[in-house]
C-alpha positions as CSV (number, residue, x, y, z in Angstrom):
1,X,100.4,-35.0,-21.4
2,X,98.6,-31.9,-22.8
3,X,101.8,-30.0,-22.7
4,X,103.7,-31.9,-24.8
5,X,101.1,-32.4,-27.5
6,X,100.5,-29.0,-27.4
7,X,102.1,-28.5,-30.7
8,X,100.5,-31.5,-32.2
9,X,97.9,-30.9,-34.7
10,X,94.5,-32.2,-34.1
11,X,93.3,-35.4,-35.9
12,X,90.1,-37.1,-36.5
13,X,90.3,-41.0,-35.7
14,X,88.6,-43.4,-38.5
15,X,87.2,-46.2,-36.9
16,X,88.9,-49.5,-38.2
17,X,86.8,-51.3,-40.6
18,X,84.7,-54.3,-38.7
19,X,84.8,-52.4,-35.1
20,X,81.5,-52.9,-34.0
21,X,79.7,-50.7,-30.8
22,X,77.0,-53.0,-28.9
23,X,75.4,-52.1,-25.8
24,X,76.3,-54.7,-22.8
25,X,76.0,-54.9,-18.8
26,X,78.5,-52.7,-17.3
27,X,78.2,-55.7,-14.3
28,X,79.1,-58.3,-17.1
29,X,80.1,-57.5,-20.1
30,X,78.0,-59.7,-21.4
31,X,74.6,-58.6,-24.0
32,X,72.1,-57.2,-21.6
33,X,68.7,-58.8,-21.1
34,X,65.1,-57.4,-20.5
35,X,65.9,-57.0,-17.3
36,X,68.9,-55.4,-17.1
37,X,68.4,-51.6,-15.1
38,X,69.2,-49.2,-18.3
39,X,71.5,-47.2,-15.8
40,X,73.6,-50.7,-15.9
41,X,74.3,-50.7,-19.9
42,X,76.9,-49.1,-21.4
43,X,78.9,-49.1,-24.6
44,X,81.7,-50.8,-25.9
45,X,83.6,-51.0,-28.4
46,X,84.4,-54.7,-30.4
47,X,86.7,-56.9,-32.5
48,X,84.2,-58.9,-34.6
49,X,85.9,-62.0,-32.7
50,X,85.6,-60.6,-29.6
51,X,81.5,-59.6,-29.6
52,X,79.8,-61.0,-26.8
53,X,77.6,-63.6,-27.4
54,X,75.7,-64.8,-24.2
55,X,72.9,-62.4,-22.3
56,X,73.7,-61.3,-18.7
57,X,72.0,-63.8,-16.5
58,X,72.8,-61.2,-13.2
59,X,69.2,-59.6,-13.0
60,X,66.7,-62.1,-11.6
61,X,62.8,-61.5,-11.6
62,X,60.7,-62.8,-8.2
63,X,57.3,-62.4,-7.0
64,X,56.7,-60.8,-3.7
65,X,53.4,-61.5,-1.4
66,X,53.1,-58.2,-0.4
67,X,51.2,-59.1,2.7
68,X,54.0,-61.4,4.2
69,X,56.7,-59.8,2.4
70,X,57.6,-63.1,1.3
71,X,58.4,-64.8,-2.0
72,X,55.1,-65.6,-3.7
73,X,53.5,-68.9,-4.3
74,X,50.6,-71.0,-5.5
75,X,48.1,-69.6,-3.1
76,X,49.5,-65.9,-3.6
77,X,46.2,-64.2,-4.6
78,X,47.2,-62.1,-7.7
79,X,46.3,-58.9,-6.5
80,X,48.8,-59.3,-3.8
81,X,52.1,-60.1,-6.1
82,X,54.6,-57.7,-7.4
83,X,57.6,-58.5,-9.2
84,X,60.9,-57.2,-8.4
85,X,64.1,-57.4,-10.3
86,X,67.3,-57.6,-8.3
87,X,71.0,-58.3,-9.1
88,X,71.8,-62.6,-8.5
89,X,75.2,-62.5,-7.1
90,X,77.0,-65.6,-7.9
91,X,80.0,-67.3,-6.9
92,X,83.1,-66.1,-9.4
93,X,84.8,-69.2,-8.0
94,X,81.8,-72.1,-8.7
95,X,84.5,-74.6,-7.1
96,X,84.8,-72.6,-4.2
97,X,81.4,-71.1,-3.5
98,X,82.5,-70.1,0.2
99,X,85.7,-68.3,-1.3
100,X,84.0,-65.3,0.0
101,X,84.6,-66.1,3.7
């Protein structure tokens, strides 16, 4: 392609009036949450119409017993809980949820 635009002058592209940039989750597309791994979020560019609305829901946040290795709970001394963050795959067919198989 470079050889036949090689004669082409060079021009500088004006951004449309109303294209928005917003960071969202490369997994999603959707706005990124508090959780979302900043090596996940990327840039895009947006009709006003088209601007996503909804957070991505894909990053959840657990605590771990880090004696048993196991989800925390109730009787989880505090001392022994650390949270981890980790991607919540979900079904992309909800009326299939086995489609995977």
């Amino acid at each position: 392609m470079s050889s036949v635009t090689k004669d082409t002058p060079i021009e500088a592209f004006v951004k449309p009036r109303g294209i928005i940039t917003k960071q969202v989750s490369s997994l999603s597309g959707l706005l990124p949450s508090e959780y979302t791994p900043k090596d996940k979020i990327i840039y895009e560019v947006f009709a006003p119409q088209n601007i996503p609305r909804k957070q991505d829901m894909s990053y959840t946040v657990v605590n771990v017993d880090t004696v048993s290795q196991k989800l925390a709970n109730d009787y989880t001394p505090v001392a022994a809980t650390v949270q981890y963050v980790f991607e919540d795959h979900h079904s992309i067919l909800p009326n299939m949820p086995n489609w995977e198989e």
